[in-house]
N, C-alpha and C positions, 0 to 999 in steps of 0.2 A: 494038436488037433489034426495036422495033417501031416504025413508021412512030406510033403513037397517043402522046401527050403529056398528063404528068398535070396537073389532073384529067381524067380522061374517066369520065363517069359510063355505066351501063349497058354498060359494054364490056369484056369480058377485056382486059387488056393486056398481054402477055408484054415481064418484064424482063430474063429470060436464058430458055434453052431448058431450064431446069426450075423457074422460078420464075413464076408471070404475078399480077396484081392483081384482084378487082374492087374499084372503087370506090363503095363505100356512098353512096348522097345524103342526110346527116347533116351538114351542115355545119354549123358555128358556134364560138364564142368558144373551147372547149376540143377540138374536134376535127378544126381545120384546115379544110379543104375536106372531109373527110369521115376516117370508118374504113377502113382498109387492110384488106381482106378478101384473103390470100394462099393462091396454091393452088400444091402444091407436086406435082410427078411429074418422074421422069426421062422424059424427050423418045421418044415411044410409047407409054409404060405404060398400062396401060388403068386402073390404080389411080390415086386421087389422097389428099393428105391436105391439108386445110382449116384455115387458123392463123386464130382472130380471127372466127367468122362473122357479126360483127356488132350491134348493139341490137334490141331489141324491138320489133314493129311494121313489121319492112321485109320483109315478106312477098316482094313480089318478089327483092329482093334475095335471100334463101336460097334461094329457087326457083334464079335464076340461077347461085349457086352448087353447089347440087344438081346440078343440069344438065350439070356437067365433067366426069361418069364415073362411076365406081365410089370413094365414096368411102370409103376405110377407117377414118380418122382427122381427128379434129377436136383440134387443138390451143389454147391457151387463154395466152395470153403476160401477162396481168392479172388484178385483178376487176373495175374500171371498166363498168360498165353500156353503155359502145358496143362494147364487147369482146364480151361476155356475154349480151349480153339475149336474143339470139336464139336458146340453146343448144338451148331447150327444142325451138321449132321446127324447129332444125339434125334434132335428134333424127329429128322425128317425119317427115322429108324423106327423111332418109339410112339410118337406121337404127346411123350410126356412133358408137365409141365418142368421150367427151371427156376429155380429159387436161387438167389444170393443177396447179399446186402444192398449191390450195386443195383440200381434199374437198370443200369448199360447191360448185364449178364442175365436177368430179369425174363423170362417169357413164360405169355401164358398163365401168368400168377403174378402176386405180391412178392415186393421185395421180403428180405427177414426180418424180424423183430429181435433186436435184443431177449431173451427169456421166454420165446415163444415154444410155446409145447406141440408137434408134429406129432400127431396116431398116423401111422401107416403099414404098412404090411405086418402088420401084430407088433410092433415095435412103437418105445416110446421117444421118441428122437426131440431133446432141447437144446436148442440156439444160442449160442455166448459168445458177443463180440469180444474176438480178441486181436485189434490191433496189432499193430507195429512193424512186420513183417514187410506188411500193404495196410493202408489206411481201410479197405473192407474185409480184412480176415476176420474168419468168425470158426470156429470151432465147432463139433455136433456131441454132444456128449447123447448116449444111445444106452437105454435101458431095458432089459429082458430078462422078467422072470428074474428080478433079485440080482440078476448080473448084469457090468457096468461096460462101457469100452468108452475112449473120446477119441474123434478124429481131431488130427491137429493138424489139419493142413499143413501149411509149411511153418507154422509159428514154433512148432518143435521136430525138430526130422527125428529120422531112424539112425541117424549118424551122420559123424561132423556140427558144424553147429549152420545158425540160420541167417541169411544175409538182410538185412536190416532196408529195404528200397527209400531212399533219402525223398520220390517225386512223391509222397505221401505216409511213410513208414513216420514211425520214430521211435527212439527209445525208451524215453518216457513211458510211453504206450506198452512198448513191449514188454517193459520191467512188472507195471501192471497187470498185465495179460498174463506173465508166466505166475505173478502171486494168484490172477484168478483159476488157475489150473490148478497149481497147487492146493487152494482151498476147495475145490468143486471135483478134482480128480480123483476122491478117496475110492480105491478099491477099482480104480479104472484100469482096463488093457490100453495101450497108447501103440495107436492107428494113425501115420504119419502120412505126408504128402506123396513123401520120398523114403527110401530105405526101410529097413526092416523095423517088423512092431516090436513091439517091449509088453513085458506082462503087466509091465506096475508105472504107472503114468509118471508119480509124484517123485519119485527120485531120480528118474530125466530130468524134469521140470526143474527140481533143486539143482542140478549139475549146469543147468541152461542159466541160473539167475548167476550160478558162481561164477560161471565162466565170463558172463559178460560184467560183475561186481570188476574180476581181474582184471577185463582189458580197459574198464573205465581208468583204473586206476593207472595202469599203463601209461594209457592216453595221458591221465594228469601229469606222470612225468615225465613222458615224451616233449610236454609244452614248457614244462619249466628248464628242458634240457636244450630246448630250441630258443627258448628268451622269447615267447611270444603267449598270447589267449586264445582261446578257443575259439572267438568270435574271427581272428586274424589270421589263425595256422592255416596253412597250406596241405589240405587232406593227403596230400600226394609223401609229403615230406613225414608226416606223422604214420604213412601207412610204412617208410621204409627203417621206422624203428621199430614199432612194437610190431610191423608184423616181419620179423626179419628171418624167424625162423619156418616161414611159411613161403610154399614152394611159387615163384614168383608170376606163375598164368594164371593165379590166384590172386592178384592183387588186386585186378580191378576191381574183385569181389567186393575184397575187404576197403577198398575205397569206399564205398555205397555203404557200408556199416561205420566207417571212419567218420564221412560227414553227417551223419546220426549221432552220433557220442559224441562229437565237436558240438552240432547242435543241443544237443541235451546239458552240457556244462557251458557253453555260453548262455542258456537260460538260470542255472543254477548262482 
């Protein structure tokens, strides 16, 4: 679709003719190469709507997003602070309203609905809570003209896999969430938080269920290796076996995913 190649920072990047990127310069350990800042219009509209406008502090950046048109909508696919931080400023740029599951991230408009169907800028934009990442991710699946794309905020990146937040995520949820992408993503372009898109949604999604199938099972013999239950292990202790081939400024990471699959098989 476009001659530019992610990342490219400071530059629209159009990934289909109603979809394009910017790319936030936020990089680091939890956000790839940066925040996927996604701007949505069907191809002429002079309307646009804005998913994700980014952290707090990148003043250019919402400027250049401002910059796309008229915008009517700002969408909100988390709570994560690279997601959010900007609202305020998004606000006071565009004047548009913000939608998310959360009332906290809320102005101006109604929270989301599960299945809610969004007309705006010629675009058919529907709602799908998808847990587990954060207890308010929600997903936008976006229809135009026969063709499909879904934002997945952080529930599926563009690469590497997705860290699991224990003060409201869970696993449970998220094993969910990626079945419901999988059944809902047919024929989808897959539109990430973070990293680069993908042409085909559903065989991410399957690679995302396998991955975390493995490390469940990991984890189950990490505990039978330690003489202890899930309810009792010590996250720290379980992250230094099965994550042992992972590079260690990554751990805390994989702690925060660690005590999500501890919780998820002390329920089982």
């Amino acid at each position: 679709m476009s001659e530019l190649q992610h990342p490219a920072y400071r530059e629209v990047r159009p990934v289909t003719d109603f979809a394009s990127v910017l790319l936030c310069a936020n990089p680091g350990m939890m956000t790839l190469d940066g925040t996927n800042t996604w701007i949505l219009r069907a191809p002429g509209h002079p309307d646009c709507v804005v998913v994700d406008p980014g952290p707090k502090g990148k003043k250019k950046h919402v400027k250049a997003v401002a910059a796309q048109g008229n915008v009517v909508l700002g969408l909100i696919t988390h709570r994560h602070y690279d997601h959010t931080g900007a609202i305020k400023d998004f606000r006071k740029q565009t004047g548009a309203p913000v939608r998310a599951r959360s009332a906290g991230y809320t102005r101006g408009a109604e929270v989301l609905a599960d299945r809610e169907v969004i007309e705006a800028a010629g675009l058919t934009i529907t709602v799908l809570y998808t847990p587990g990442h954060t207890g308010d991710s929600v997903s936008f699946l976006v229809e135009f003209d026969g063709r499909r794309a879904m934002l997945t905020g952080d529930t599926i990146l563009g690469g590497g896999t997705t860290v699991l937040d224990p003060k409201d995520g869970s696993l449970r949820d998220y094993m969910n969430s990626l079945n419901r992408l999988i059944v809902e993503g047919e024929e989808c372009v897959m539109l990430p938080g973070h990293g680069p898109d993908h042409a085909e949604l559903i065989p991410v999604a399957r690679f995302y269920k396998a991955h975390r199938e493995e490390r469940i099972d990991q984890v189950r013999a990490a505990l039978v290796e330690l003489g202890v239950s899930a309810k009792d292990a010590k996250p720290g202790k379980v992250v230094k076996k099965v994550y042992a081939d992972v590079e260690k400024k990554l751990w805390p990471a994989a702690k925060m995913s660690v005590k999500t699959q501890l919780a998820y098989l002390a329920e089982a």
